[in-house]
ZAKEBA-445709 format. One record per residue (C-alpha): x, z, y. Coordinates in steps of 0.001 Angstrom, whole numbers, padded with zeros to 6 digits, always signed. Layout:
BEGIN
XZY...
***
This chain:
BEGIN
+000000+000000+000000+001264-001140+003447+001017+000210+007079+001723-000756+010591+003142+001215+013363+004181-000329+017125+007598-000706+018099+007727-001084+022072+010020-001680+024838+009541-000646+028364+009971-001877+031755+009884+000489+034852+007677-001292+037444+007992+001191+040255+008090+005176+041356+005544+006690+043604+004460+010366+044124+001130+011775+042074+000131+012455+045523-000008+008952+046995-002622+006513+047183-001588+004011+044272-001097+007035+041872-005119+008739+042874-006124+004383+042481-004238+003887+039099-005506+007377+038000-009013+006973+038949-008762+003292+036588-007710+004562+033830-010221+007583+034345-012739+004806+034582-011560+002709+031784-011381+005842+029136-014706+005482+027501-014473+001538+026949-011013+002529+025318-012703+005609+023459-015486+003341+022247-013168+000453+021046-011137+002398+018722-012114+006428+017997-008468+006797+017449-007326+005501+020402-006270+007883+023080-004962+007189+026675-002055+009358+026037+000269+006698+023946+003414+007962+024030+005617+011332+024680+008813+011045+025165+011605+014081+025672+013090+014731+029256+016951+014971+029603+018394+018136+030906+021878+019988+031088+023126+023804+031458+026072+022575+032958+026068+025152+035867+023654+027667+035006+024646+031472+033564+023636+034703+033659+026780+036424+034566+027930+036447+038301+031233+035388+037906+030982+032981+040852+030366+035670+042774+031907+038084+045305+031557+041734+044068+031460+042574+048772+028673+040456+048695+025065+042698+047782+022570+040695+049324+022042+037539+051372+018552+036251+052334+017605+033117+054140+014473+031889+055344+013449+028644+057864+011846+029075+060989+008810+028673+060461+008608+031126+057342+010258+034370+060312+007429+032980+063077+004573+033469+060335+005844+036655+059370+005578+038658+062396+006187+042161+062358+003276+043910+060145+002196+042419+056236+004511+042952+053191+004611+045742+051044+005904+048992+052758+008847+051684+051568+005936+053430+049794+005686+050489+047166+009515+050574+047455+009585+054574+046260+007185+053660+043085+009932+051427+041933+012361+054328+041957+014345+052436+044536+017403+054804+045190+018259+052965+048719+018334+049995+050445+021528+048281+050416+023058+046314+053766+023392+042885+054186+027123+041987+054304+028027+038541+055452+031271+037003+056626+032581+033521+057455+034580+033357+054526+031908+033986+051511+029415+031848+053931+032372+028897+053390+032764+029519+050030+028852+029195+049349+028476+026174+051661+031486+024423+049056+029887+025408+046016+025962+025324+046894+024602+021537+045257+022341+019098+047195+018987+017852+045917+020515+014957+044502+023303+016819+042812+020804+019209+041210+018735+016284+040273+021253+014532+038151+022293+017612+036348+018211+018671+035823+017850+014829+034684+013981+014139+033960+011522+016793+032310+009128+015933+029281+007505+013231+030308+003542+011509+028783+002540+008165+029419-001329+007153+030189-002310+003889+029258-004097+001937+032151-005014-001300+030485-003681-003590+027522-003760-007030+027504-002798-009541+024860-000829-011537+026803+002629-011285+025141+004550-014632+024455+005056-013841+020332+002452-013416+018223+001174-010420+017929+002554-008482+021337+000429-007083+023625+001460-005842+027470-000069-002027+028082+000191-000935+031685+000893+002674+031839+001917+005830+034636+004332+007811+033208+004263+011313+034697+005786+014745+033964+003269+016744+030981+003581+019758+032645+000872+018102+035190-001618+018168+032489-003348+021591+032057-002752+023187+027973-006127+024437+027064-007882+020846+028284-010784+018419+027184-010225+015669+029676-006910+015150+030378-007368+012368+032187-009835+014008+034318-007656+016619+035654-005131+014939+036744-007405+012494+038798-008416+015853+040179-005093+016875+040908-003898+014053+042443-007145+013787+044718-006918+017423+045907-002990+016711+046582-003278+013663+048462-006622+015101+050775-005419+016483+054052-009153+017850+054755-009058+019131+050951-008759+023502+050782-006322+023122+048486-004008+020480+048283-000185+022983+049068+002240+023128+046188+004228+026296+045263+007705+026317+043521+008596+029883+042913+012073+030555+040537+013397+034148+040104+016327+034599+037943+019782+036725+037472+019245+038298+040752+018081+035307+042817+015157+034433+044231+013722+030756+046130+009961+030169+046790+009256+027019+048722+005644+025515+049425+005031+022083+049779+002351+020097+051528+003116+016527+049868+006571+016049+050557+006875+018160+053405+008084+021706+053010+005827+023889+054989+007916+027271+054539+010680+028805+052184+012663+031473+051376+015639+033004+049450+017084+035977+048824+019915+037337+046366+020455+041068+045017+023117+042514+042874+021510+043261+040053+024434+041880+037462+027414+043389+036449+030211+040709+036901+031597+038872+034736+029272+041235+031935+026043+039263+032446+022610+040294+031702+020452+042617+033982+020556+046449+034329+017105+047144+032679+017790+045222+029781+021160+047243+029230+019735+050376+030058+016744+049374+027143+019688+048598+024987+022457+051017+025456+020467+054027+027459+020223+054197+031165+023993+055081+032646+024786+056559+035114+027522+055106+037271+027539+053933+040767+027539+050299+039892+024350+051300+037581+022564+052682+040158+023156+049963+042880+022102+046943+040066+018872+049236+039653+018649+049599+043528+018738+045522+043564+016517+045092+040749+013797+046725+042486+014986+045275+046174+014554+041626+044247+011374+042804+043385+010259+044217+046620+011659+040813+048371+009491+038781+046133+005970+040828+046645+006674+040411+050322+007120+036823+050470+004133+036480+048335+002049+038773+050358+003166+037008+054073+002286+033550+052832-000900+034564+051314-002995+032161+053393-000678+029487+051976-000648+030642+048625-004485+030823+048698-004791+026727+049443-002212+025656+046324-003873+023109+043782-000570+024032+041474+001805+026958+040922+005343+025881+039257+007287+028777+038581+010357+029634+036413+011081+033240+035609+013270+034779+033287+011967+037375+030860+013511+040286+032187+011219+039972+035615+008209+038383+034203+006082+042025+033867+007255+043262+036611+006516+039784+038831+002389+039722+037451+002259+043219+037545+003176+042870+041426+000877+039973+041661-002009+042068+040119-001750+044625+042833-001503+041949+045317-004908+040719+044171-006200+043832+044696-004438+044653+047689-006150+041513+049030-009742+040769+049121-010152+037415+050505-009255+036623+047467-006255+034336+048347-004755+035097+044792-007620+033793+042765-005860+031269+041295-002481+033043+040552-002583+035224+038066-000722+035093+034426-003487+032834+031832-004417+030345+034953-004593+026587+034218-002800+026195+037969+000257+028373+036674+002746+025774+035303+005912+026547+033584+008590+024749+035184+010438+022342+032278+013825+022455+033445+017083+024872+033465+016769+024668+036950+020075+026874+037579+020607+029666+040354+017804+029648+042096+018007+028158+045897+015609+026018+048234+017543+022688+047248+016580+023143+043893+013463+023805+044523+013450+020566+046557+014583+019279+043370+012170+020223+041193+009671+019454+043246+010524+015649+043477+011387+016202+039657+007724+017256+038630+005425+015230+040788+007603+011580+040392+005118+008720+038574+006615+005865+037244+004703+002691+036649+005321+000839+033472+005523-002629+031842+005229-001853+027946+005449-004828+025491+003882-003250+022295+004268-005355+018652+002637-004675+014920+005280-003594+012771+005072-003974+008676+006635-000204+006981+007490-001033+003840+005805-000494+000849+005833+002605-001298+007429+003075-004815+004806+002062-007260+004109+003888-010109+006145+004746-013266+009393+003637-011213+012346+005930-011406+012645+008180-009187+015946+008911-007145+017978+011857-005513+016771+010461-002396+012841+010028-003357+013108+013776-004537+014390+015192-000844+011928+012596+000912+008908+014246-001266+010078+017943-000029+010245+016544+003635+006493+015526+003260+005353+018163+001458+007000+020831+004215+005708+018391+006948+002256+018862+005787+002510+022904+005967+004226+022174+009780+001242+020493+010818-001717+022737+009388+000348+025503+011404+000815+023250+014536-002190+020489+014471-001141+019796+018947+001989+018879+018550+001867+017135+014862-000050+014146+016097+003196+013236+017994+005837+014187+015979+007745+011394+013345+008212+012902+009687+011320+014464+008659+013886+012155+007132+015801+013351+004057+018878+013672+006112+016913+016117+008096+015911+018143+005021+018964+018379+003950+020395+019719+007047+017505+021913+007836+017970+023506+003721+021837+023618+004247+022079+021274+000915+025702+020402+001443+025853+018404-001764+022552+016127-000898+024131+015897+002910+027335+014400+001504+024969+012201-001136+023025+010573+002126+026156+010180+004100+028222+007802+001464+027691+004482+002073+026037+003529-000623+023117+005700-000171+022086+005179+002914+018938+002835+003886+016815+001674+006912+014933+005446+007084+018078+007429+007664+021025+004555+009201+020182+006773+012255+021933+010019+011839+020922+011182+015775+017122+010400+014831+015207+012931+016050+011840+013893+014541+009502+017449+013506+007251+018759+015756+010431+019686+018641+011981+016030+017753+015207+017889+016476+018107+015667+015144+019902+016380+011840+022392+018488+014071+019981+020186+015771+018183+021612+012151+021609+022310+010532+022856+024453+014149+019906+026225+013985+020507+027224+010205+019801+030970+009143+022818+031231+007081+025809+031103+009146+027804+029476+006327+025928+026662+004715+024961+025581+008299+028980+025925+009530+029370+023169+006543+026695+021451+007395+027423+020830+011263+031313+020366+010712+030109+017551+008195+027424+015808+010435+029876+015667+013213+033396+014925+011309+032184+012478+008119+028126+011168+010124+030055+011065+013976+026339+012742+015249+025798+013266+018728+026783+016810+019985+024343+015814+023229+021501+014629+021795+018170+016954+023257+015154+017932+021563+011777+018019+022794+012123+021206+024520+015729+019880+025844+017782+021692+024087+021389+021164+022994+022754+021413+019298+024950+024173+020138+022723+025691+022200+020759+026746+018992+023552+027729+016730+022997+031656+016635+026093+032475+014379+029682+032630+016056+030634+030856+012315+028532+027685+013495+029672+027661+017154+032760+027736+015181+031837+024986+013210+031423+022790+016288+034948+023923+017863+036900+022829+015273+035108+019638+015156+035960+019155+018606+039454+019889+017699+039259+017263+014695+037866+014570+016405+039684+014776+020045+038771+014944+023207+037846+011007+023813+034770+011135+021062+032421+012975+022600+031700+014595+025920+031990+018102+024929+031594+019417+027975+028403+018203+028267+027298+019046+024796+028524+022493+026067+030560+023164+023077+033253+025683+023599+037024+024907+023767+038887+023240+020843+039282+025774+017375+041899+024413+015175+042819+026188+011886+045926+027614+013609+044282+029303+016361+041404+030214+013625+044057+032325+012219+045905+033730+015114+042463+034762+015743+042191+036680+012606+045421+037792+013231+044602+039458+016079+041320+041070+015317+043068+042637+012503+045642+043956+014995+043228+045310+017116+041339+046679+014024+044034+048489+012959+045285+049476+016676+041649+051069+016618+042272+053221+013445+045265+054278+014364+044020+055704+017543+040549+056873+015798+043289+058643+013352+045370+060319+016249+042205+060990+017698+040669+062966+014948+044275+064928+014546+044331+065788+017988+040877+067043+018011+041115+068943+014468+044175+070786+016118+042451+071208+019270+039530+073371+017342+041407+075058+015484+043622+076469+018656+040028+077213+020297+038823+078979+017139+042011+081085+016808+041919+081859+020796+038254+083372+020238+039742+085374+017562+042273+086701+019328+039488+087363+022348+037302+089273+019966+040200+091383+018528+041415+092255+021957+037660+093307+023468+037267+095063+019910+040859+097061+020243+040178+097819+024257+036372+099067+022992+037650+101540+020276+040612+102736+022627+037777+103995+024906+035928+105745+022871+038638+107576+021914+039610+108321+025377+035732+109649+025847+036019+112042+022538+034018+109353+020242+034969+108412+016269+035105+104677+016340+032130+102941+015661+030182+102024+012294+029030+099080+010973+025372+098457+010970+022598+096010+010508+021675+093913+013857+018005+095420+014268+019447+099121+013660+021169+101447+015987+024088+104234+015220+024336+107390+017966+027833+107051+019035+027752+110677+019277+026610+111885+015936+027169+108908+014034+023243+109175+012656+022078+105953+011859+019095+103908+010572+017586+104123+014139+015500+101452+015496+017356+100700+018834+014299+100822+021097+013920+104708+019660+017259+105172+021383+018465+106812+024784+021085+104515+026898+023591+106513+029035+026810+104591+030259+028111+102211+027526+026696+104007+024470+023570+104821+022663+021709+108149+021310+019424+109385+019209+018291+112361+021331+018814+114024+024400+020356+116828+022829+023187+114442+021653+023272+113121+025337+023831+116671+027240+026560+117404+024602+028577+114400+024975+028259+114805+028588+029319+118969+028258+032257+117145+026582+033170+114962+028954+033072+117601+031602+035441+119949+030022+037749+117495+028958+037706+116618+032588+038099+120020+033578+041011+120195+031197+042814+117385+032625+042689+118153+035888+044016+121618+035797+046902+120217+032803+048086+118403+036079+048153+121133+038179
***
């Protein structure tokens, strides 16, 4: 049995904004021309093709090694965003104190970190290339048959940026006609655009009317520990809250980031209230405490200018892209990236798959790993029916790198074996349209996956900077320090001029001589560390025992100074008796409880009677003395 699938090559027409006039007119046709495509073919859905956006983490981290360790906090914001501010709105010190703020820390500037920022900071165009293009859908206009082979037909289609489309949608198509019509209105309510990114101590907001930016600000907190990464809260969840000076100041950012952000949100509230469409990017560390701030915001206000931004809205949007540090070029940036329509030429042509084995036939190594891929692709797309309906099945190369099969790996990668569904080793397919690289970096155990990448990119040359659906790098998903490994000494093996390892990201070059210097030296250090644990635990045994015998010797002493005095006042020295029971020092009569018992000076009694005698006794000996020395 036979099937046909369309192979298709595309021609970029033109670009235009979704909020210009040709993008609301081609919208509003293919709105219009839906149900005649609906009612041709069931199966047919405007929405032809998705296709993965291109992105890089080539100057994005977490740690604030850039940085100057003088520099706490610098904040910029246009004109227009200090006139509209005035001097009243934004959360007060109160909000500030239920943070557990411990102070606010100054603003230090100079000319020389100012110069240093101006060299390093990236323009729009800059941030552009390294952000590349985010996943991107297609929307069929119209198809005609008027290619010049047989069987080609010419589809006219806008290719725009998913993240336009809402998730939880029934007409697709609809909403972004809306969109597009309440973004291109100048009359319309709500026709602003927000780009909001808050990340490793930095924070940029700008909002948009079209292309225009109406008002934006930025501000940047020390909240990192340099060259450590990582925020304070998360360490303090990890490791315990500390208690050092630098500790305290990344808390005392931490909660001056968060303070900066509710009063940006709260002194452009009019603005924020007229946005068709929030994009924000947030890392994970901030997102509570960012809706939580939001949520008292809401409540705070109740004109109800934050109706639309709250955590489950359809106008929310996740922004698609590593976007970097944030700053008000990138969000420039991705504001051109995530509202840029590009019209399309795309010649579609039937192509014959070839047929399937018939029955009784032998079956082969390779038939074997092809049935596990379908069987495992059905159970991926009961789990995920969204995303199934545009992903390509997994090729036995894929299996085999997903499984860590070394031996079946080597078996498709010999000439011999391989055939017109695997000559691609950088194929990408699954529902995240992962390459073979991609399923053997992401590998659960660290050493059948280190084979299985070194392999793929020695002996099958695959691309180290080939992205998945959710742009993501191969050695961005390795997990295991023995795959990153892997992919450093393949580096090393196959030289500097075969890939662009930089781009891929891939750490420096691992050959098997600095593999075991390496070694070398951990075990130095590992046995520098038991050495010292060693002296350590001598130094403290002999330590105890020193404190142990000092008490001793304390005791002793107090004990001899105790019994010499009782001597001197005429007393035997003193019995042993149980802790709840008392002896009279005088008599020596015991089994007394000690609350029974008459306190004069240092010592106990039974009676009164022993008390006036041992006093009679202390008189006379006094008496005795006294005229001895006369």
């Amino acid at each position: 049995m036979s099937s046909h699938s369309l192979a298709s090559s595309v021609q970029n027409l033109d670009q235009f904004y979704i909020y210009s006039n040709r993008a609301l007119s081609l919208l509003k046709e293919a709105y219009d021309t839906q149900s005649s495509i609906a009612a041709t073919d069931s199966r047919n859905t405007p929405f032809h093709n998705v296709t993965a956006g291109v992105r890089g983490r080539a100057y994005f981290s977490d740690s604030e090694e850039e940085e100057d360790e003088d520099e706490i906090s610098v904040s910029h914001e246009s004109e227009e965003v200090t006139k509209g501010m005035g001097g009243d709105g934004g959360i007060d010190a109160e909000k500030l104190s239920e943070m557990g703020s411990i102070g606010e820390s100054s603003v230090k500037t100079c000319t020389k970190n100012q110069a240093k920022r101006g060299k390093n900071n990236k323009t729009k165009d800059e941030l552009l290339k390294l952000m590349n293009s985010p996943p991107l859908v297609a929307v069929t206009i119209g198809v005609d048959g008027g290619g010049e082979e047989e069987g080609t037909n010419i589809a006219t289609a806008i290719e725009l940026p998913s993240v336009l489309i809402p998730k939880h949608t029934q007409n697709p198509l609809h909403d972004l006609y809306t969109l597009s019509k309440q973004l291109s209105s100048s009359s319309s309510d709500n026709n602003l655009i927000l780009v909001l990114t808050l990340q490793s101590g930095r924070f940029a907001a700008a909002i948009f009317d079209k292309s225009k930016c109406k008002i934006h600000t930025t501000s940047t907190r020390y909240t990192t520990r340099k060259g450590q990464g990582g925020a304070q809260s998360s360490n303090d969840n990890a490791k315990g809250k500390a208690n050092s000076i630098g500790s305290q100041l990344r808390r005392a950012g931490e909660n001056q980031l968060r303070q900066d952000v509710a009063d940006a949100l709260l002194n452009w509230k009019d603005k924020i209230g007229r946005c068709a469409i929030y994009f924000l990017k947030i890392s994970n560390q901030l997102l509570k405490g960012f809706w939580d701030d939001v949520a008292l915001l809401n409540k705070k206000c109740t004109s109800g200018e934050f109706k639309l931004l709250y955590k489950k809205s359809e106008a929310v949007r996740s922004i698609p892209l590593d976007v970097g540090k944030p700053s008000y070029e990138g969000c420039c940036a991705i504001h051109e990236s995530l509202l840029t329509c590009t019209l399309q030429k795309i010649h579609l042509q039937s192509v014959k798959e070839p047929e399937n084995y018939e029955e009784g036939e032998e079956k082969t190594m390779l038939d074997s790993i092809r049935e596990k891929g379908d069987r495992g692709d059905a159970q991926e797309q009961d789990c995920k029916p969204d995303k199934a309906q545009f992903s390509e099945p997994l090729t036995p190369l894929h299996l085999a790198s997903r499984d860590g099969h070394i031996e079946e790996l080597t078996y498709l990668l010999s000439s011999n074996n391989l055939d017109a569904t695997i000559d691609d080793i950088d194929a990408r397919a699954g529902v995240d349209n992962m390459t073979s690289l991609h399923y053997a970096a992401s590998a659960r155990d660290s050493a059948l996956g280190s084979k299985c990448v070194f392999y793929l990119l020695v002996h099958g040359h695959a691309n180290p900077c080939m992205l998945d659906s959710r742009n993501r790098l191969p050695y961005f998903l390795s997990s295991h320090e023995q795959i990153r490994n892997a992919f450093r000494k393949a580096r090393s093996e196959l030289g500097e001029e075969s890939w662009d390892w930089e781009r891929a990201k891939v750490g420096p070059p691992l050959s098997e001589q600095d593999m075991a210097e390496k070694k070398k030296k951990a075990a130095d250090k590992k046995k520098r560390q038991r050495q010292r644990q060693k002296e350590r635990k001598a130094k403290e045994k002999i330590e105890q025992a020193e404190a142990e015998q000092n008490t001793k010797n304390e005791a002793a002493l107090k004990q001899k100074e105790a019994d010499a005095k009782r001597v001197r006042d005429g007393l035997k020295p003193k019995k042993k008796c149980k802790a709840n029971e008392g002896i009279c020092d005088f008599c020596g009569k015991d089994g007394l409880r000690k609350t029974q018992m008459f306190h004069r000076l240092d010592y106990r009694y039974c009676s009164t009677e022993c008390v006036k005698k041992h006093q009679r006794e202390l008189t006379a000996a006094a008496a005795v003395a006294r005229f001895g020395d006369k």
